[in-house]
C-alpha positions as CSV (number, residue, x, y, z in Angstrom):
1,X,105.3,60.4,177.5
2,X,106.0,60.1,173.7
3,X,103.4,56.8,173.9
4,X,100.8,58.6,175.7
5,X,99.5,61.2,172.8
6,X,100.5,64.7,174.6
7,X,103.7,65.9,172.7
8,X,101.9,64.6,169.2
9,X,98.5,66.5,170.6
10,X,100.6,69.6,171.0
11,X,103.3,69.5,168.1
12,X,102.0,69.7,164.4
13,X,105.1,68.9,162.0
14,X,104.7,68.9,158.0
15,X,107.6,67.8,155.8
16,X,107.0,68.4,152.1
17,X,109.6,67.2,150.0
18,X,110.3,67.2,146.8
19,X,113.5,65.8,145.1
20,X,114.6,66.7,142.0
21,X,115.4,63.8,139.2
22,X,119.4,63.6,138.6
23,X,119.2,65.5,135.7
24,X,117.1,68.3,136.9
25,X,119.4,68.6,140.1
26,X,122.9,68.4,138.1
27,X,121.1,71.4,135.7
28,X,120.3,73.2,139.0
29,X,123.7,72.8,140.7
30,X,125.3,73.9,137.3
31,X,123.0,76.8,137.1
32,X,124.1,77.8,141.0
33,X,128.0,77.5,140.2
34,X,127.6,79.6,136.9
35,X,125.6,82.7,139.4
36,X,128.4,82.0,141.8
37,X,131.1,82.3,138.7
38,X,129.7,85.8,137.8
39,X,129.0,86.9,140.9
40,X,132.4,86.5,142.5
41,X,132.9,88.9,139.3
42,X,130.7,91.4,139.8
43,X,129.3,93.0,142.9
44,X,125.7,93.8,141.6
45,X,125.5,90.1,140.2
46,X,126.8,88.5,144.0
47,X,123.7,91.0,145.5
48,X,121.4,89.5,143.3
49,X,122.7,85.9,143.9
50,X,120.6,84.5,146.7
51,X,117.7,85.5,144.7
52,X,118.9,83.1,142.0
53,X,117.1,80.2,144.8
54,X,113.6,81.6,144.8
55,X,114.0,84.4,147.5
56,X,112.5,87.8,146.5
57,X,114.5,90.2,149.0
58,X,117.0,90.1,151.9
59,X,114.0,90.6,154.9
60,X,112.4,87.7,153.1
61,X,115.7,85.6,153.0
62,X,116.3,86.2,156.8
63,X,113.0,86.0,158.0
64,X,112.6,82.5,156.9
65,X,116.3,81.3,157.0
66,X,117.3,83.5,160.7
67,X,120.7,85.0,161.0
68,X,122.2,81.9,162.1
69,X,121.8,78.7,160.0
70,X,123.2,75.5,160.2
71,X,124.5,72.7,158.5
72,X,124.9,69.0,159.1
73,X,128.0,68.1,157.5
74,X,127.7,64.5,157.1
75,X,130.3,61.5,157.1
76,X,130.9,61.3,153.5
77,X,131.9,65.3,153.3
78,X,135.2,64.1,151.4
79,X,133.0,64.4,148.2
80,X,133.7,67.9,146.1
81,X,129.5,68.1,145.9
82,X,129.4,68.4,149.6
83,X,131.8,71.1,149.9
84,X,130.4,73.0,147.1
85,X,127.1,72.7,148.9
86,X,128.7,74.5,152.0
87,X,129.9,77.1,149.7
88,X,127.0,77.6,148.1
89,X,125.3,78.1,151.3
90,X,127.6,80.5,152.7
91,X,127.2,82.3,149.4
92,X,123.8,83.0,149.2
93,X,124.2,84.0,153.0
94,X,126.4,86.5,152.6
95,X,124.4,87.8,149.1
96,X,121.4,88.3,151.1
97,X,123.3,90.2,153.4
98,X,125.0,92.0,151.2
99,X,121.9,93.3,150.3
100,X,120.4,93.5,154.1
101,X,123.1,95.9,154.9
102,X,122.6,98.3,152.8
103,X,119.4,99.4,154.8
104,X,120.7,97.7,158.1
105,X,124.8,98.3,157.6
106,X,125.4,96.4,161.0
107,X,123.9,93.1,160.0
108,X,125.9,90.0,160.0
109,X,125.0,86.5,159.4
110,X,126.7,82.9,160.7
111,X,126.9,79.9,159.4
112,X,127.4,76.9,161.4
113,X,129.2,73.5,160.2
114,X,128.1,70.9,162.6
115,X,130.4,68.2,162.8
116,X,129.9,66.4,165.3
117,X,128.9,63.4,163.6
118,X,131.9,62.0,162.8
119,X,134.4,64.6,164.6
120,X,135.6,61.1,166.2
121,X,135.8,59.2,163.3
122,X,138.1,61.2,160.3
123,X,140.6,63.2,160.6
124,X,141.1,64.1,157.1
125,X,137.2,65.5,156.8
126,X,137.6,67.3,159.9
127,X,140.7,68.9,158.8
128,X,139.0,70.0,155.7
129,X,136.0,71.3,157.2
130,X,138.0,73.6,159.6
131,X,139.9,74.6,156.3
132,X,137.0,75.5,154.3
133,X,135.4,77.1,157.2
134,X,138.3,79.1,157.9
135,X,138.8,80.2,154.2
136,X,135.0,81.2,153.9
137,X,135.1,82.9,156.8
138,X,138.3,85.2,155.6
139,X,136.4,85.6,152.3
140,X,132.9,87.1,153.6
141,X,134.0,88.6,156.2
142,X,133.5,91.7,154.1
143,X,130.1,90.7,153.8
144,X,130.0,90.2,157.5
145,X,129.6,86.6,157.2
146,X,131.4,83.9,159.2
147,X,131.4,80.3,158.7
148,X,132.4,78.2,162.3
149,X,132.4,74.9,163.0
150,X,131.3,73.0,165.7
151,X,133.3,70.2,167.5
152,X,132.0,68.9,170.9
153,X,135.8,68.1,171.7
154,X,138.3,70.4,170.0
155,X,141.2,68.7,171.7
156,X,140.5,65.5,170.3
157,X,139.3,66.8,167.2
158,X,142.9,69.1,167.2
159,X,144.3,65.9,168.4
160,X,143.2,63.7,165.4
161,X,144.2,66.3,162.9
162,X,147.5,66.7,164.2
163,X,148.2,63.3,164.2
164,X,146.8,63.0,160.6
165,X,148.8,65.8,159.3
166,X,152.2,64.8,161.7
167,X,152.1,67.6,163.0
168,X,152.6,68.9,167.2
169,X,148.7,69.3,168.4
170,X,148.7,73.1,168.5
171,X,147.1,75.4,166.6
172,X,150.3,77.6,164.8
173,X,151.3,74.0,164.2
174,X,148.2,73.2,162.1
175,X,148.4,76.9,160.3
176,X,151.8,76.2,159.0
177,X,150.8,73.4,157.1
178,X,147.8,75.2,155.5
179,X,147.9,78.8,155.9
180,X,144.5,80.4,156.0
């Protein structure tokens, strides 16, 4: 079917793309973190954060992005850029909420972390992805933003990390070594 011409005759996809040179992107990223900085500070500064990436309001924002937005967290997720990328993302999620709620109060917005990837594969990544989603999700909640992962087998994936962390495989097992 693929060969034949009938899914390309009936699908248009355009990818523009346009990377950044190292510099620009480490000038971006530090411009991003120093937003964050003052808008963990201040509430009218965390509003206005999302709008620090090119958006102009929160219907604009959501209309593009959706409610629900996901994330490919890949293999090498170990690395401190990654996570901040996650956070980032959740950030500016919950900032154009934030914002959306003041004219829609009951709006909420979720972020998913899909690892499936390599949930066979690491137990240390997956343990700090279901940390960071968990703390993310305990910080915005607020904002009425959660951050979840997604696992296509939580009991190996609870397995693995338990076994990483010596641990019994059991969820108030896992807590008491990290609370939160």
């Amino acid at each position: 079917m693929c060969q034949s011409g009938l899914c390309e005759a009936h699908a248009e996809v355009k990818i523009d793309l346009a990377l950044p040179s190292g510099k620009e992107a480490e000038s971006s990223l530090l411009d991003a973190v120093e937003k964050l900085a003052s808008g963990l500070r201040d509430r009218a500064a965390l509003r206005a954060f999302y709008k620090g990436f090119g958006w102009s309001d929160a219907q604009e924002y959501f209309s593009r992005m959706g409610e629900t937005q996901v994330m490919v967290v890949d293999v090498d997720h170990n690395d401190s850029d990654d996570r901040l990328a996650i956070i980032l993302l959740a950030f500016q999620v919950a900032s154009a909420n934030l914002e959306r709620r003041e004219a829609m109060p009951s709006a909420t917005a979720t972020i998913y972390l899909d690892a499936r990837t390599y949930e066979h594969a690491g137990a240390l990544t997956l343990w700090r992805t279901l940390q960071l989603a968990t703390r993310l999700t305990r910080v915005l909640s607020p904002l009425a933003v959660q951050v979840l992962p997604i696992m296509s087998d939580l009991p190996t994936a609870f397995e693995l990390i338990a076994g990483y962390l010596k641990v019994e495989k059991r969820g108030a097992a896992l807590n008491e070594v990290s609370k939160g």
